[in-house]
N, C-alpha and C positions, 0 to 999 in steps of 0.2 A: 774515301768513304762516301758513299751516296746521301746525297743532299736532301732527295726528292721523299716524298713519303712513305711509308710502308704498307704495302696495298698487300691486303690477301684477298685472293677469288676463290669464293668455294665453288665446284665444280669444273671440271678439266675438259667437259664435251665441248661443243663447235663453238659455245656462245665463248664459255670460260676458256679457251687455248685463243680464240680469237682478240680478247680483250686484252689478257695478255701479250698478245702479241705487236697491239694498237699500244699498248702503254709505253712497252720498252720503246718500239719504233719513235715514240716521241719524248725520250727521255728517263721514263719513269723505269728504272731498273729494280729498283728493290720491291718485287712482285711475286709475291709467295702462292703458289694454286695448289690447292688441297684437292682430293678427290676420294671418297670413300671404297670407290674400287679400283682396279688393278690399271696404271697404265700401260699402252695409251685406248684401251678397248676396254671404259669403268663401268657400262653396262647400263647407261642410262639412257634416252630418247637418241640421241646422237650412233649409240654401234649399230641400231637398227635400220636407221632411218632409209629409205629407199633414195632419196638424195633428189629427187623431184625442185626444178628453179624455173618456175615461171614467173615473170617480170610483171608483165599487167594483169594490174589492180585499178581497184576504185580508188584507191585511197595512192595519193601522190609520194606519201613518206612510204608507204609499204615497196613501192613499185624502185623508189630509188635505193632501199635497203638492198632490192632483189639484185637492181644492174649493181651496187657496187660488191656483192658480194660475186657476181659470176665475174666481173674484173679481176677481185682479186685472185679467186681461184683457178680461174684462170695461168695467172705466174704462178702457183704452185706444184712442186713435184717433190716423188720423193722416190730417189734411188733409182729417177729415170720415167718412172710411172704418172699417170695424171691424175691430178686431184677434179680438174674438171673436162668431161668431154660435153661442148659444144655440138651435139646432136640436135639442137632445135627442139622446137614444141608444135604438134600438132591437135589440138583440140576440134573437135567434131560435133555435127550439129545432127538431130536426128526427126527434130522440131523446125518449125518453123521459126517456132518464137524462141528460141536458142540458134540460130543461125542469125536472126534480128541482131541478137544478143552478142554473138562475135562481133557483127558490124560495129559496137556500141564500143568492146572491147578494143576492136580495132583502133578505133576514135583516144582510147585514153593511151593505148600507145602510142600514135603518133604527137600527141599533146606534149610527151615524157620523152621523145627523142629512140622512143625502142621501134625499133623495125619490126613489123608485122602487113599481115597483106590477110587476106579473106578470100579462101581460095574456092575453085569448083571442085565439085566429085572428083574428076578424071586427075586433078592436079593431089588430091589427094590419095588418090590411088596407088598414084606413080609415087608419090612421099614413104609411103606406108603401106606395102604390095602385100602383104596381112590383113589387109581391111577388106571385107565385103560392099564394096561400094553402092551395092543396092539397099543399104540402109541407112542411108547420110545423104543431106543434103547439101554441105559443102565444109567446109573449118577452118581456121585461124591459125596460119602457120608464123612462126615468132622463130625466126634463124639463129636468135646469139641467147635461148634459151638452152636447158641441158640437163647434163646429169654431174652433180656434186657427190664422189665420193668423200662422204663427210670424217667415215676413220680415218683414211688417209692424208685426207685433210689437217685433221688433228695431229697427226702424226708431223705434219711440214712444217706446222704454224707453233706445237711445242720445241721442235728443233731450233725453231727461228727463234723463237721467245727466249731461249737458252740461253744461245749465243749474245742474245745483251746482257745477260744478268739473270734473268728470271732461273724460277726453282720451283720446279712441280712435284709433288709430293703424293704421290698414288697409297690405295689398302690404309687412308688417314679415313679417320669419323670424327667429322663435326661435333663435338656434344653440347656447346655454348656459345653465347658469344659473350666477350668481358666489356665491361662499361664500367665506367667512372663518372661523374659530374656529369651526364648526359650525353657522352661519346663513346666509341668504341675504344678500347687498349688492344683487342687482338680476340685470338679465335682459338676458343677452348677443344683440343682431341682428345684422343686416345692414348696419344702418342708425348701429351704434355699442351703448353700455352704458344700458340707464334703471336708476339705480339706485330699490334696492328694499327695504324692510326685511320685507313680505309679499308672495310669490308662491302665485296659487291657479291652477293649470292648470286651467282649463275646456273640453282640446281635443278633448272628445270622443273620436272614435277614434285620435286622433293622442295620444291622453294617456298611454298607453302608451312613446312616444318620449319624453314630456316628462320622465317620470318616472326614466327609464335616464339623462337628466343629472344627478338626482342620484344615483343607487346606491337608486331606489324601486320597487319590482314593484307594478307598477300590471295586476291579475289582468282583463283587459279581453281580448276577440277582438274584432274587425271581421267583419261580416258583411253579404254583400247580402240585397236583402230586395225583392222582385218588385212592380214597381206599375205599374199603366197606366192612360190614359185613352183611352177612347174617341171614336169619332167622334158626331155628333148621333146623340142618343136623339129620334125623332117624339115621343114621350109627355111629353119635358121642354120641348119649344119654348113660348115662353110663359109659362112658369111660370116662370121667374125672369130675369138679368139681371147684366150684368158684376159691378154693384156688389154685388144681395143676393148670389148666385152659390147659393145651399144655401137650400132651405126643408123638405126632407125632412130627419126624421132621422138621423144617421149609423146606420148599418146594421153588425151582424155577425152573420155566420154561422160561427158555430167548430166546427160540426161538418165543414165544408168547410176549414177556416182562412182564413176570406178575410172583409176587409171591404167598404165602398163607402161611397162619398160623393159629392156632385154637385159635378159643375166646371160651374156657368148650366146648359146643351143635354147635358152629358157626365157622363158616372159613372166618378168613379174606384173601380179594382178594386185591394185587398193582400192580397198572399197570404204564409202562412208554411206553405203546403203543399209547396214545392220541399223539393230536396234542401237540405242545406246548404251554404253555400258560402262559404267561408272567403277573407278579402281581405289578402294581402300589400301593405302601404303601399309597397313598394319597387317594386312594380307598377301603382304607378297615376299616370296619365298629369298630364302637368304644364299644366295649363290657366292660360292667364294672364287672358284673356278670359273671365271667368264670368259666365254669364247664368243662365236659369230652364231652359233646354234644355242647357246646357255647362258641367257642374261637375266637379270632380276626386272626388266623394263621388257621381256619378253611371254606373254601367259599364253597356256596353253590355248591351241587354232578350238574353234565352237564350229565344227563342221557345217554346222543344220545351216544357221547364220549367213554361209556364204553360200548355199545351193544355189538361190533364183541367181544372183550375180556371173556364179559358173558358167549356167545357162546363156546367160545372156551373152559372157561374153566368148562364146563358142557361135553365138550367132554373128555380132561384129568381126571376129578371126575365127575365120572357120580349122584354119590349121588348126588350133586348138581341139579342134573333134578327133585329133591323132594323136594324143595325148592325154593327161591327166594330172590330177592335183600331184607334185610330190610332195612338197613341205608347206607348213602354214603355221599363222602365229596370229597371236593379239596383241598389239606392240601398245607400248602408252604413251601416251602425248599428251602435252596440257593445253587446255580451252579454256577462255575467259567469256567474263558476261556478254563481251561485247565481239569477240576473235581475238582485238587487237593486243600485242608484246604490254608487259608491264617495267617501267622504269623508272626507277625512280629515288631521291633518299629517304628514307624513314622521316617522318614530320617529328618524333620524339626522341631517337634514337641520334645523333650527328654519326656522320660517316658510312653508315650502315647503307648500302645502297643495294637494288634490284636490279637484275635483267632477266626474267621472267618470261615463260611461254613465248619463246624464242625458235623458231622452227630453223633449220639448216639454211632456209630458200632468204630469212635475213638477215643468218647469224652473224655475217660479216657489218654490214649496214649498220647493226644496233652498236657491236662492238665498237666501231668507230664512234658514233655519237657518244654512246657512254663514255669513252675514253676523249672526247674532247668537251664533258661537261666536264669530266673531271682534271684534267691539263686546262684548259679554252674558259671555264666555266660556261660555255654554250656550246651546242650541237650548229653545224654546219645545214642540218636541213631540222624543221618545224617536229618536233614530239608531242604536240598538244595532244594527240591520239594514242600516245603511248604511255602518256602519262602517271605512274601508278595510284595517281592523285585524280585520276580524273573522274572516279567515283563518286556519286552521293551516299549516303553512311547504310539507305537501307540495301544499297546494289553490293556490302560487301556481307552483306549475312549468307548463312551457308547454305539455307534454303533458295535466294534469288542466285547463289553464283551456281547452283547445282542445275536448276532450271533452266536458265539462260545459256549455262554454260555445253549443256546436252541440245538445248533447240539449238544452237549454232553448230554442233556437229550435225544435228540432220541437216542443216539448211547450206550446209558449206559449197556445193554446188549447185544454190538454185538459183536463178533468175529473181534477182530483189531488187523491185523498184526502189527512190532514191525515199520515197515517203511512206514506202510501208510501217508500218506500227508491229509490234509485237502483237502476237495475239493474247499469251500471259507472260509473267502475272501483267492485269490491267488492274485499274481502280488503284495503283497504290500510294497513289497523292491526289486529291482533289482540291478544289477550290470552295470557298461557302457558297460559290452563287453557282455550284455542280447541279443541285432540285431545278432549280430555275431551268438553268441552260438545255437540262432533259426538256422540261417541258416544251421549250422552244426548237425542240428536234434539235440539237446539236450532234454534227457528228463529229466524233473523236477520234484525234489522231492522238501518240504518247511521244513525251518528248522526257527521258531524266526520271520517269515513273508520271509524271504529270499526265494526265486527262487535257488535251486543249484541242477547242472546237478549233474547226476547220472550216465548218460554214454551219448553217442553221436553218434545216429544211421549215420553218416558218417562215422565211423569205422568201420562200420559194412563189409564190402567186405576184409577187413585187417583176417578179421578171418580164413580166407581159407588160409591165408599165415603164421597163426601159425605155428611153428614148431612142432613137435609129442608132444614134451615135455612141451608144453606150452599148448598144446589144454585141457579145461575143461570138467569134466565129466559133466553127467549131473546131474540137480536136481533134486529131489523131488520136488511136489505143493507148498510146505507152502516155502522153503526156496528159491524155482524158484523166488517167487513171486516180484515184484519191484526190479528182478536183471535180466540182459543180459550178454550172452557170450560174447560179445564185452567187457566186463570189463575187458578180459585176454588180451586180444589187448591192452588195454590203459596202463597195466600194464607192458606189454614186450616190448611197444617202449621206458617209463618209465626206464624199466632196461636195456636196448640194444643201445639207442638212445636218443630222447630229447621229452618230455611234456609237456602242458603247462596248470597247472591249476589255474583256477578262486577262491582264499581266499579271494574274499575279505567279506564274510560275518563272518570272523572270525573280535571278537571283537577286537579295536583300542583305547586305550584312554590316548589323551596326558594327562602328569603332569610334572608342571611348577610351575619356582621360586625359590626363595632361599634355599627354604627347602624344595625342592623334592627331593634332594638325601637325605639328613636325614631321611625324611619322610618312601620312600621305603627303606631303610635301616631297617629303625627299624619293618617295615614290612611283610619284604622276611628274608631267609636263606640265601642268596647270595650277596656278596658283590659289591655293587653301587656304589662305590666312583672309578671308573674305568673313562680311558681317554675316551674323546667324540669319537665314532665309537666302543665300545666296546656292544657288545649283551650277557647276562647274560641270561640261565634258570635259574630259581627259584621259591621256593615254598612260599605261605605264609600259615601259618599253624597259628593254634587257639591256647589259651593260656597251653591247654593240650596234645598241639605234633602234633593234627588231622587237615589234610590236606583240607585248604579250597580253596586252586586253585593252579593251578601251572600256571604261568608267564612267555614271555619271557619278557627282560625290553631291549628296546635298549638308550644308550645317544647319543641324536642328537645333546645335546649342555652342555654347562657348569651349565646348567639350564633347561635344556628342555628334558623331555623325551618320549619317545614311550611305550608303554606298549601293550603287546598281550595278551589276558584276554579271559574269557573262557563264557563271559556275564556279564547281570545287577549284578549278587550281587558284581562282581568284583569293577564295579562301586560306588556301594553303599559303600564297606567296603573304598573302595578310596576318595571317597567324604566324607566320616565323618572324618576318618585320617585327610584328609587337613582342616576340618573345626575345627578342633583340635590347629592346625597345626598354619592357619591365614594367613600365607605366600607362601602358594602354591593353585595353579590352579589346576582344574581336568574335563576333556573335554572330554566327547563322542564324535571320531572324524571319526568314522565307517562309518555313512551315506554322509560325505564327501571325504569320501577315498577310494580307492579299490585297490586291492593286485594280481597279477599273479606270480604264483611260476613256474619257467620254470627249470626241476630239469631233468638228465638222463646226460650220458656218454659223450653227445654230446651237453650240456647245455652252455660249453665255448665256445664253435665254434660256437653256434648261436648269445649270446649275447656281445663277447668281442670287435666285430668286428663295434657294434653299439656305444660303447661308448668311448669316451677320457681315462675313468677309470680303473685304471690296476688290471686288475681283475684275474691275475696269483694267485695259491696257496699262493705265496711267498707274492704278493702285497695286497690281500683281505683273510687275513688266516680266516679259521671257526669260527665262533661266533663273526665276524665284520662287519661293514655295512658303506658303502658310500652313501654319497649324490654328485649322477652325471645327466649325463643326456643322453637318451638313444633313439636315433633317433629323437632328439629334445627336447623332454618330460622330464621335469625335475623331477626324479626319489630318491628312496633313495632305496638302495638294501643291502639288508641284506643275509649273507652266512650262513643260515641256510636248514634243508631238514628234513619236517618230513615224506617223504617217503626213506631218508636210501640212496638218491643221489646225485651227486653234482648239485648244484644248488643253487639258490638265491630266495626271497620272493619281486618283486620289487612292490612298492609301488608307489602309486601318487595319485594328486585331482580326484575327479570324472571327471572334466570336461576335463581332458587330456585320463580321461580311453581308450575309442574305440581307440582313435590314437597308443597309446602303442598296444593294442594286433594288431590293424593293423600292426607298424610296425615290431613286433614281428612274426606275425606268416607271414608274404612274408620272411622276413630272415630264417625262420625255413625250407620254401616248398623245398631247396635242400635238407638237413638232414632229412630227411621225420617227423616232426614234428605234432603229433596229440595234438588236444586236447582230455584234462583228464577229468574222473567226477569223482564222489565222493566213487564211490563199488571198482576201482583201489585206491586209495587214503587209503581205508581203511586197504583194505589187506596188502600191501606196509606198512602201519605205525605198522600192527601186526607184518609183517614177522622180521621189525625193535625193535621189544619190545617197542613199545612207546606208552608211556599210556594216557587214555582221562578220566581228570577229570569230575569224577559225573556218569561216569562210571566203571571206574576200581579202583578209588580211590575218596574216600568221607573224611568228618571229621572223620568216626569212624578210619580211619588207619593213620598208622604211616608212615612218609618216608620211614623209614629200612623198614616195611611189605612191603611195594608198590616198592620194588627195586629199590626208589629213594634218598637211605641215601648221593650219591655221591653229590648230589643241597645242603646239608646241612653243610654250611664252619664256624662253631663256631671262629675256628681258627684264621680266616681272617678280622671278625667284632665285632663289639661290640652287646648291647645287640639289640635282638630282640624278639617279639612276641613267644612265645613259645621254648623259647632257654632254658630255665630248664627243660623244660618237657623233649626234648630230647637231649638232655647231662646228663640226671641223670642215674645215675651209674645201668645199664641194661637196658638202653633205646634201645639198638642195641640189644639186646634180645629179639628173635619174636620167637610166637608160632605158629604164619601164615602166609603165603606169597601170594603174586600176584604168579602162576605157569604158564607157560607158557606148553599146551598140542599140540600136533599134531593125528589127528583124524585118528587111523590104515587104514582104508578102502581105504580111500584117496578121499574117494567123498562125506560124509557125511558131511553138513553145518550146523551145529548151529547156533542161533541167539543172546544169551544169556536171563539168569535167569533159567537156565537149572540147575537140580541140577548135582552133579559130587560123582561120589561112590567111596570108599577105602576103599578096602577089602571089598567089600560088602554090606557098609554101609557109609548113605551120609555123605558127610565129609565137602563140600563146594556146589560151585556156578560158573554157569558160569559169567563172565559180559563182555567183548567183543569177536566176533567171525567172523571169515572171510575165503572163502578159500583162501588160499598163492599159489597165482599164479608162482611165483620164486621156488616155493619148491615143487610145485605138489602134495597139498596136504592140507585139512580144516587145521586151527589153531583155539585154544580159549584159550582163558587166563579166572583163576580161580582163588579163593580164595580157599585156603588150607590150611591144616596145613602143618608147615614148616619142612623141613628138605626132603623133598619126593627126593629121587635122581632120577637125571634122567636116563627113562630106566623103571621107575614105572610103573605098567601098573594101570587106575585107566577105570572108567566108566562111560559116560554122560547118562543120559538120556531124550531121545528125542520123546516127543508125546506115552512116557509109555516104548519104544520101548530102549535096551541097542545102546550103541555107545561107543564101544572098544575106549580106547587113549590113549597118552603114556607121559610121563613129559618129557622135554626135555628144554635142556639146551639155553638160553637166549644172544642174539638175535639168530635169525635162519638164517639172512643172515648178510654178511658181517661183519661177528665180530671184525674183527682188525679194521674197519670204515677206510679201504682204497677207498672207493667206495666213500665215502664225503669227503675226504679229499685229492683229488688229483689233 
């Protein structure tokens, strides 16, 4: 009798046969999959899918989902036949600024170890003798991309799942899920009760309904999505054959938004040029009979919708003008706020877990993480992006996931720089000091719903009064873009003088109680049991050493504390702890708070004068925090600086906000006191060596890799969360590091995901970059391998193009940290 749990998976398409199939693989037999339509062809997002597996991505976890799912399908077959054919990907540029754009892509594939190359016309010609070559400018050919027949698939991966144990259960309807004392018992049908001690909903766009049985906002839209195939192409007869079916390419054109792939004689055409079109599940038709032509995930083709697209793409393959439409449909897929998979457990619910808007291209990728949070209690690569937790509460209302969820279908194939902002909704968080900052021309980037300047066209005239050494070269297009010279002004009064920036959309969350220091004790790497006014970094890290946020924690009282958090999962991981816990409170206190960091040389002379509180070196030393009050405003100020200044973080209620920067910034106007945005801010925290979780560091590193072994005090506490992992004997033994480079030229800006060469050959990755206004000169930090002395010369590449840089020793300014501490 099986020892292991008893998991049911609702839904039996690519994500649900996949996880089953990762579970039994490692043990877990007793794995029941429910599916409310017929196997193995249930009629949801998976029978239709055109099976599309392109690898590179921005995003590094999406791109390894991709390679590990064409590996696995790779080994699959069934009865002889192939689950994947290895045809390549050939994407096209018809733009200039989309051929830039391959280069770019180019760059994050070779970062990721996937082969790509950026080809000429003539080479893509010869790839894809279909294509009119006098309308492209060159494309990005990717060899070990393809085509995933996803039923098929299903079809291999339920057979495999069998044979350990597993039992899939087709024509079942979910109708409940059963809970007791706040976990699941099993999964209410039609058919009767299976019981259950883990539920993972895999239903795709039905995951949304699944989730409303337990009280889970599952942040998902359904959407159709335009696909046809045509009648015989003269050009393809011969050339292939039921069984290979595809010997070209898969093809995209995203300047048109539309793909293609061969069905044997036929091309299939996808377009995400339509409007958008939003699908009510209460509206779709009840099919009992599903085949490959009759599925309930299938609505009728909207002809009008696809004319310009036809057009178009009769001009890119002209064979198509010997032809025509035969078949077409509107298939549904599901879109999130943001693109990315949602995963996750229910925060109220135990056991009830998600895997959520899950396309074919990661179905395998997801399934393995999921199946080794749940075996491993961790994922083998970083899900902070997949997170279903990684929401703020207004991003899962059904107005922003409708909106968001529809602008990322139009926008799926556009060219999106790294700092583009939403253009709606905006405004949907502000700050008190929002009137102010208008008035000083701020202009707004969105980060989380938040409004935060970026720079403050009032500085603008400050630029003429640079000094030689301070003045900024110029940019390039792509890196100009959503940045101003005024950034080196906000940056030099910053280092010279006094600034005053707006954090307060950095997250806030008190925890409270008798067992909040216990709690974050056993939490972080740093010891909490410090007197009240003491401020601690710290990391909390997972039970394998991998860094899931770093923390600052202040004690406001014997019982009460601050926390600076890096977002929702912070929350989340803090909210389950104390529900553990029973004795502690955990309060999102962000949208009642707001924070001005008023940091530079001349940061004492502006604020000491306002307050009762002795705010000498001697009286407020580094990493301690008062509660005073500061031109009336009852404040608590903390002596921290993540720009590498002296300075303080002062904090207060919303409804005191505007009066603080009022009386802040009239005290400031003799010290010439600007306000900061956020392109100073960033450069200032490189030129500091200070790292941004989820950027520079994720679960997959260690403190000692991320040059943060010094937050890790075994010495000083007892046990906590990942204290064996790193204390075990060569845990301080790294084969990579966070590198800190400086870019030769002195004027080339990286943005990161860029890959970085050594000797020649890719070694790492960019992930933050800024130019260092202080040091005259870009900075990036990289992932490398360890030991590179500085002085190394290694290599970026940027939009195809080399970008000479050099290692260099950490921090780059103020290394004795006489600048914060005087």
């Amino acid at each position: 009798m099986s020892t292991t749990p008893r998991v049911v998976v609702i839904g039996a398409g690519i994500v649900g046969a996949n996880l089953a199939d990762e579970l039994t693989a490692r043990g877990w037999t007793d794995v029941t999959v429910l599916d409310q339509g017929p196997l193995p062809l249930t009629g949801g997002s998976t029978s239709h899918a055109p099976g599309l597996v392109f690898q590179t991505n921005a995003s590094k976890t999406m791109s390894e989902f991709a390679s590990y799912t064409v590996e696995k399908f790779l080994a699959l077959e069934v009865d002889g036949a192939w689950c994947f054919n290895q045809v390549g990907g050939l994407e096209v540029a018809t733009t200039p600024e989309r051929l830039a754009d391959l280069h770019r892509k180019q760059g994050w594939a070779a970062a990721r170890g996937i082969p790509a190359e950026v080809v000429d016309v003539d080479e893509c010609a010869r790839r894809h003798p279909l294509m009119d070559p006098s309308w492209i400018l060159g494309g990005l050919h990717t060899p070990t991309d393809g085509l995933a027949k996803a039923a098929r698939a299903v079809t291999a991966l339920i057979r495999r799942a069998e044979s350990r144990g597993a039992v899939f259960r087709g024509s079942t309807r979910v109708t409940g899920v059963a809970q007791q004392g706040g976990r699941v018992t099993g999964v209410e049908t039609d058919h009767g009760l299976v019981p259950a001690d883990i539920v993972v909903s895999c239903a795709g766009f039905w995951g949304r309904e699944l989730g409303e049985m337990v009280g889970m906002r599952v942040p998902l839209l359904p959407l159709a999505h335009q696909y046809v195939v045509t009648g015989q192409v003269p050009d393809l007869v011969g050339r292939n054959d039921e069984l290979v079916e595809a010997r070209l390419p898969i093809l995209r054109h995203q300047d048109q938004d539309l793909y293609y792939r061969e069905h044997h004689d036929r091309i299939g055409i996808g377009s995400y040029a339509h409007r958008p079109m939003p699908v009510s599940l209460a509206e779709l038709p009840e099919v009992s009979d599903v085949s490959e032509s009759r599925q309930p995930s299938m609505l009728p083709f909207t002809e009008d919708d696809f004319a310009p697209q036809w057009e178009e793409s009769r001009l890119l393959l002209p064979s198509l003008n010997d032809t025509k439409i035969d078949t077409g449909f509107n298939g549904i897929f599901s879109f999130t706020p943001d693109g990315g998979p949602l995963v996750g457990e229910s925060a109220d619910v135990a056991g009830f877990w998600i895997a959520e808007a899950v396309w074919v291209t990661h179905s395998a990728g997801v399934a393995r993480s999921v199946a080794q949070l749940l075996v491993d209690g961790r994922s083998e690569i970083e899900l902070h992006g997949c997170s279903v937790h990684r929401f703020e509460e207004f991003q899962l209302a059904d107005d922003y996931v409708a909106e968001t969820s529809q602008q990322n279908f139009v926008e799926i194939y556009d060219v999106v720089h790294p700092l583009q902002p939403k253009l709606s909704p905006r405004d949907v968080r502000t700050s008190p000091f929002h009137a102010r900052q208008t008035e000083l021309g701020a202009v707004f980037l969105e980060a989380r719903g938040w409004e935060r300047p970026q720079w403050y066209e009032a500085n603008a005239p400050l630029v003429a009064e640079l000094p030689p050494e301070w003045q900024p070269p110029a940019r390039d297009a792509w890196s100009a873009r959503f940045h101003s010279p005024i950034a080196a002004v906000e940056a030099w009064r910053t280092r010279t003088a006094v600034a005053m920036y707006d954090m307060t959309s950095l997250t806030r969350i008190e925890v409270a109680g008798p067992g909040a220091c216990a709690m974050l004790d056993r939490l972080t790497t740093g010891k909490m049991d410090k007197s009240v006014g003491s401020v601690t970094y710290t990391l909390a890290l997972d039970e394998a050493g991998g860094i899931r946020s770093d923390l600052t924690v202040a004690r406001l009282g014997a019982e009460l504390f601050q926390v600076g958090a890096n977002g929702p999962l912070d929350l989340d991981l803090l909210r389950r702890a104390a529900a553990r816990t029973g004795d502690v409170t955990v309060r999102d206190v962000s949208g009642g708070t707001c924070c001005i960091g008023v940091w530079g040389p001349l940061a004492r002379d502006l604020v000491a004068p306002l307050t009762s509180a002795d705010l000498s070196h001697e009286g407020l030393k580094f990493f301690r925090c008062v509660q005073t009050e500061i031109g009336g405003v009852p404040v608590t100020a903390m002596r921290l600086s993540y720009v590498g200044e002296l300075g303080w973080e002062i904090y207060t209620t919303a409804g005191y906000g505007q009066r603080l920067w009022d009386v802040l910034w009239r005290a400031g106007q003799p010290l010439g006191v600007v306000a900061a945005g956020r392109a100073a801010f960033n450069s200032l925290r490189l030129e500091k060596g200070y790292r941004s979780w989820g950027a520079d560091m994720t679960t997959e590193h260690s403190p000692y890799e991320a040059g943060l072994g010094f937050a890790v005090r075994p010495s000083t506490k007892g046990d906590f969360v990942g204290r064996d992992a790193v204390t075990a004997p060569g845990a301080q033994d790294v084969t990579r590091s966070l590198t800190c480079l400086t870019v030769d030229d002195g004027r080339s800006v990286v943005l990161g995901h860029e890959p970085v060469l050594v000797d020649g050959e890719p070694a790492g990755y960019v992930t933050s970059a800024a130019f260092g206004h202080t040091i005259g000169r870009p900075i990036a930090y990289a992932w490398l391998p360890a030991g590179l002395a500085p002085g190394t010369p290694v290599e970026i590449r940027w939009f195809g193009h080399p970008v000479r840089a050099t290692v260099a020793s950490e921090p780059l300014v103020d290394p004795e940290m006489a600048r914060i501490r005087r």
